[in-house]
matplotlib code that plots the C-alpha trace (Angstrom):
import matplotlib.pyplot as plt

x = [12.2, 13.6, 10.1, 8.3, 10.7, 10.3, 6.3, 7.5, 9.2, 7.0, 3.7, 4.9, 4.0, 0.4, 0.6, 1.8, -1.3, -3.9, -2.7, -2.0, -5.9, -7.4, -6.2, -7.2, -9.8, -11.0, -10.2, -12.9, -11.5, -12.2, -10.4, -11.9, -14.2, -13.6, -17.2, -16.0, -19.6, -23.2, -25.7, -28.8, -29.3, -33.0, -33.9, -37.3, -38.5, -39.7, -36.5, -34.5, -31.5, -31.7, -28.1, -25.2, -23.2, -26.3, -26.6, -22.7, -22.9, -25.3, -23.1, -20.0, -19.8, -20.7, -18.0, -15.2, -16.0, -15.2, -12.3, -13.7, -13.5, -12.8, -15.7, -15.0, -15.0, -17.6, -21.2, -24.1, -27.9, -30.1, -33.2, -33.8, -33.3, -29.8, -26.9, -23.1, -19.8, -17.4, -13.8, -10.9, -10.0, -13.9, -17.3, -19.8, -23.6, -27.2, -29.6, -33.2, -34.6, -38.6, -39.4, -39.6, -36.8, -34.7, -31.5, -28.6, -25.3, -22.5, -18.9, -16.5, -13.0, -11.1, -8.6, -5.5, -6.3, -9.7, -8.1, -5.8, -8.9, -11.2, -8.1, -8.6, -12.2, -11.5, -12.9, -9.5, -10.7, -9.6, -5.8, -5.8, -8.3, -6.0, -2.8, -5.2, -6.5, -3.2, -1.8, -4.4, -3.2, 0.0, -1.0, -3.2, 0.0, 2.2, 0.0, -0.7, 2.7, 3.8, 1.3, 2.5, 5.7, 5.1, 3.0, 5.6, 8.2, 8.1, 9.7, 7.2, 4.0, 2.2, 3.0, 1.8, -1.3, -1.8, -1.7, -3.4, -6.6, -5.9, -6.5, -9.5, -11.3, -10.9, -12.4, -15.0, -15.6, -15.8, -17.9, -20.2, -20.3, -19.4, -22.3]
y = [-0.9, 2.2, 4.1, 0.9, 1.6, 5.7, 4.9, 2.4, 4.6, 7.0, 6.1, 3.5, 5.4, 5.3, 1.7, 1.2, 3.6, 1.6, -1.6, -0.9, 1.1, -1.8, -4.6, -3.0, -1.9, -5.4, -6.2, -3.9, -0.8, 2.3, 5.2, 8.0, 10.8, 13.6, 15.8, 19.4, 20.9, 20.0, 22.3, 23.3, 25.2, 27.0, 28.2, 28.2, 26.0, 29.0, 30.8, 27.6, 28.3, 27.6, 26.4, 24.9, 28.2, 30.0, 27.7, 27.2, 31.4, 31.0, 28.1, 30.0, 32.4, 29.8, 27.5, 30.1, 32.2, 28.6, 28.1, 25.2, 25.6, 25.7, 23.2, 20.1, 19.5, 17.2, 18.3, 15.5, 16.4, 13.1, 14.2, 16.7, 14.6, 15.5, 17.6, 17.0, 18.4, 15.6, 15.4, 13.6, 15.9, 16.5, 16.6, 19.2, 17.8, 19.2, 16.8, 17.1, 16.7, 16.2, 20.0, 21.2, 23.7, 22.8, 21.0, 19.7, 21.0, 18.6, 19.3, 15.8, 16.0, 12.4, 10.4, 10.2, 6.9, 7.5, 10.6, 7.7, 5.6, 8.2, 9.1, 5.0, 5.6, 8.8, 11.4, 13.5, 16.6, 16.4, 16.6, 13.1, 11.7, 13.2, 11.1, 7.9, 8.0, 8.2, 5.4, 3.4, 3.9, 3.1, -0.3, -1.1, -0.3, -2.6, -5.7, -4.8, -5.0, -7.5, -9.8, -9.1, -9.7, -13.1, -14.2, -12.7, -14.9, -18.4, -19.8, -18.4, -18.6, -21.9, -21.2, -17.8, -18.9, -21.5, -18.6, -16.4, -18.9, -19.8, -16.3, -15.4, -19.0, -18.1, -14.7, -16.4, -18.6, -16.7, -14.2, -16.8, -18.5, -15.8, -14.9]
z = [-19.3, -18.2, -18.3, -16.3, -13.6, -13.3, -13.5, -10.8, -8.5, -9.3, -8.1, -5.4, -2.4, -4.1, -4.6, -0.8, 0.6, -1.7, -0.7, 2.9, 3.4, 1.2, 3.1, 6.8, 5.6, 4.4, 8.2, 9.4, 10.8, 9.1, 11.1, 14.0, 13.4, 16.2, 16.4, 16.5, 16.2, 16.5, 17.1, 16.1, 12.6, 11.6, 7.8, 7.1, 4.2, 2.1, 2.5, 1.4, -0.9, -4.8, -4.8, -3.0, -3.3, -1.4, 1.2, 1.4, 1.9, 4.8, 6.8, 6.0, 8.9, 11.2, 10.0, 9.5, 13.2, 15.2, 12.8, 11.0, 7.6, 5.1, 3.2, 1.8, -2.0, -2.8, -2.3, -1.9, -1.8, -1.0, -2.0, 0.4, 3.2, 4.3, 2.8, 3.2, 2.1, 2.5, 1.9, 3.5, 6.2, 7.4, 6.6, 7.6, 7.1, 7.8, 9.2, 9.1, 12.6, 12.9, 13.0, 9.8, 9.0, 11.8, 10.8, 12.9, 11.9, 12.1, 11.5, 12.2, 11.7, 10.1, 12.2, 10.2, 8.9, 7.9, 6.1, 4.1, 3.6, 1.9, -0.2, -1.1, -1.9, -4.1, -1.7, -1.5, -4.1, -7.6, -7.5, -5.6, -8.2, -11.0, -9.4, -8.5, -12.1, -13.5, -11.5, -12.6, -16.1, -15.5, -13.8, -17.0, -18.8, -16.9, -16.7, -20.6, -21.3, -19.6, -20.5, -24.5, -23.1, -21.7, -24.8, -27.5, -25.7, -28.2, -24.1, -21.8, -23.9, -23.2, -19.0, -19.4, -21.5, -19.1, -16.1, -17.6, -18.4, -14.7, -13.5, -15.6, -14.3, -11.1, -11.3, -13.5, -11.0, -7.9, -9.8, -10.4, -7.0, -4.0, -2.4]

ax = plt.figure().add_subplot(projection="3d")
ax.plot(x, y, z, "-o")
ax.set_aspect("equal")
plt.show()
């Protein structure tokens, strides 16, 4: 009992961010983005990069002179089409326009809030998934437990059996039937 309350304490400021980003942004609001740059960026198509670490090398002295850096962790290539280094604090993205070899290059900075919702969604780097992951662990322990708890207890098993079939009918059910 001792341990369930440390895990508690520990990872309730986690627990308040997820619920507290979930539920607003259930509501509709997802936070600010602030435009620091957009401006035109050439490579010709023959000269395109192999890598990410090639092309990160030519965009870095553009990011770093205007103080913008430095890049996001996560890296996404959509088929050619666009590329993006995305994090919580900012993203900086090339977008095709309709010349061939002329991008657009787009740094946005995240309001506060949408810095706490993308933590939500697991775009906060690897240390934030590390804690996220771990909290989830230690929910999956807690219900676990508890639920062995509840159906160990001769006084507390038929209610909690009846609960807990409760519970999994209504996710059964609204599986099923939401649209």
């Amino acid at each position: 009992m001792q341990l369930h309350s440390y895990v508690a304490c520990f990872f309730f400021p986690l627990a308040l961010l997820y619920l507290l980003t979930g539920l607003v942004y259930m509501l509709g609001y997802e936070g600010e983005e602030t435009e620091l740059l957009h401006e035109p960026f050439v490579l010709d198509s023959k000269d395109w990069p192999s890598s990410e670490a090639e092309l990160k090398k030519l965009l870095e002295p553009l990011i770093a002179e205007r103080g913008l850096g430095p890049f996001p962790p996560d890296f996404y290539n959509e088929e050619g089409k666009w590329l993006s280094w995305y994090g919580y604090k900012r993203a900086i993205t090339l977008l095709p326009t309709e010349n061939a070899g002329e991008y657009e290059l787009e740094v946005i900075k995240h309001s506060f809030w949408k810095q706490l919702l993308l933590i939500h969604k697991s775009y906060a780097g690897p240390l934030f998934w590390v804690f996220s992951f771990s909290f989830g662990l230690s929910l999956l322990f807690s219900h676990v437990s508890g639920l062995v708890i509840a159906l160990s207890s001769n006084k507390f098993r038929r209610s909690s059996l009846i609960s807990l079939g409760a519970g999994a009918l209504l996710f059964a059910l609204l599986f099923i039937f939401a649209s």
